[in-house]
C-alpha positions in Angstrom: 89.4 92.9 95.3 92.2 95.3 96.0 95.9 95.2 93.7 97.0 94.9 97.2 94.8 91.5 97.8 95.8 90.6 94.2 99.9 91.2 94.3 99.4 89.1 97.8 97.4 86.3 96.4 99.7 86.0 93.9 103.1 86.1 95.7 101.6 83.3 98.3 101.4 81.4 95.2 104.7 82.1 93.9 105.8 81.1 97.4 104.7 77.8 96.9 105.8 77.6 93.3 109.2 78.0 94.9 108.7 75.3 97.5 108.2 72.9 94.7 111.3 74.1 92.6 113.5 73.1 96.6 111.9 69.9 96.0 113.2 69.1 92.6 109.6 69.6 91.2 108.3 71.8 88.1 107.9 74.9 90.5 103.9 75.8 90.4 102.1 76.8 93.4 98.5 77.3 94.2 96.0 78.7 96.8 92.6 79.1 97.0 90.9 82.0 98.7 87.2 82.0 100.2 86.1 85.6 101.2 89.7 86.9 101.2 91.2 83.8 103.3 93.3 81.3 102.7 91.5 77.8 102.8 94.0 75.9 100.5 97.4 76.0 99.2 99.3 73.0 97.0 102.7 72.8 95.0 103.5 70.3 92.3 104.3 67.4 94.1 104.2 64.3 91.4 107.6 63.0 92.3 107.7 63.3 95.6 104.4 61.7 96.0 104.5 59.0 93.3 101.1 60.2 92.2 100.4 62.2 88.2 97.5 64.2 89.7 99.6 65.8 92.7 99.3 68.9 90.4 99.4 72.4 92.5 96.0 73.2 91.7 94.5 69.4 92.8 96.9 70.0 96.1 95.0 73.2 96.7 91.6 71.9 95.7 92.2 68.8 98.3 93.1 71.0 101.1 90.4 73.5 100.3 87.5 71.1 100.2 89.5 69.4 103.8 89.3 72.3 105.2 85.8 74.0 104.3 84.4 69.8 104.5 82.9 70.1 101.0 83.2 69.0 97.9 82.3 72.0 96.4 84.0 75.3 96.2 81.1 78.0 95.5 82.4 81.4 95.6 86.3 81.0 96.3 89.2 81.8 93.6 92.1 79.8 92.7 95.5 81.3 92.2 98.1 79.6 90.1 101.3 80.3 89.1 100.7 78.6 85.3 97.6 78.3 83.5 96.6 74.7 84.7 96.4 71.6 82.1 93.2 69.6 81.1 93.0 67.8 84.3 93.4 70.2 86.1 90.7 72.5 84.3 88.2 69.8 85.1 88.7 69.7 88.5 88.2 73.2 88.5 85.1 73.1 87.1 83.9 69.8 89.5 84.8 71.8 91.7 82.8 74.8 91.0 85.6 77.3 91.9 84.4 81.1 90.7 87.1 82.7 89.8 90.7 81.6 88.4 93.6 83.8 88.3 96.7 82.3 86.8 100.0 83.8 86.1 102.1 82.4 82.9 100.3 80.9 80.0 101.3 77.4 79.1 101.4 77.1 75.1 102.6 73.4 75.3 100.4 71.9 78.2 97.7 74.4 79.3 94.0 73.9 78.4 92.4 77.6 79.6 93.8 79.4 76.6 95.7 76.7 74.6 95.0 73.6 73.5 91.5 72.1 74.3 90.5 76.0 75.7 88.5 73.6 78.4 86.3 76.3 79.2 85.1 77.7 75.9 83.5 73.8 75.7 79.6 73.7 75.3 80.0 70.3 77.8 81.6 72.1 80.3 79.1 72.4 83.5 80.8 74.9 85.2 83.2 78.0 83.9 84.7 80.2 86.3 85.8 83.7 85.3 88.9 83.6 84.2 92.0 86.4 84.8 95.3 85.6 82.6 98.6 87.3 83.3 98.6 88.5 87.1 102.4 87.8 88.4 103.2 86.5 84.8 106.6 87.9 84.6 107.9 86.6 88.3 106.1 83.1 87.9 107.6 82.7 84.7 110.7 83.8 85.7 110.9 81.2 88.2 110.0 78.7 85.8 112.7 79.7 83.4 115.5 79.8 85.7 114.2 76.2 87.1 114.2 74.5 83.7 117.8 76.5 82.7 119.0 74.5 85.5 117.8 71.4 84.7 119.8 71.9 80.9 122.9 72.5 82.4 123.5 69.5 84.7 
């Protein structure tokens, strides 16, 4: 993969990070790439949806399995714009996704590097590679400015 398919990849995810912050939603985006095109994209979308697991990453996962008619993602990547939660791990690994890129770490709620480290478990089936930190400083950024809102109303 080029920096030029990475910096891409990654600002089609902050594109949907940014559809969710319009919405009133915690502003993460997703997409998920098979052989360097786009077969899924998702934004947070709990509120609007009524639904807990209408996380970015589950959004893009749904429309990526829709579209390719599997449950299975061998050999795609997933970009995020904030390293996904528990849940969200697992259906990475269910899914059997190769490769996940995310963008800010999540100290509080993320489970790749903090927390459970869902990954690093011996009862994990399936670990992708994983990539921390590309777009970190625009994602969080975003995420910052969302939340500074939110305090101020």
């Amino acid at each position: 993969m080029t920096l030029d398919h990475a910096r891409r990849f990654a600002a089609m995810a902050l594109d949907q990070a940014r559809q969710a912050a319009t919405l009133g939603e915690v502003p993460v985006g997703a997409i998920i790439v098979r052989q360097g095109v786009v077969i899924g994209q998702g934004h947070n979308q709990p509120r609007a949806l009524n639904d807990p697991t209408a996380h970015a990453e589950i959004m893009a996962i749904r429309a990526a399995c829709a579209a390719i008619g599997s449950e299975r993602l061998t050999g795609c990547d997933l970009w995020v714009t904030l390293e996904p939660c528990a849940m969200c791990a697992g259906a990475i690994a269910h899914a059997r996704i190769a490769r996940l890129y995310y963008a800010a770490s999540d100290p509080k709620g993320g489970a790749v590097a903090h927390g459970p480290k869902l990954f690093a478990q011996a009862t994990v089936l399936h670990k992708p590679e994983v990539y921390a930190g590309v777009g970190e400083e625009e994602a969080a950024a975003v995420l910052k400015e969302f939340f500074a809102a939110r305090r101020q109303v």
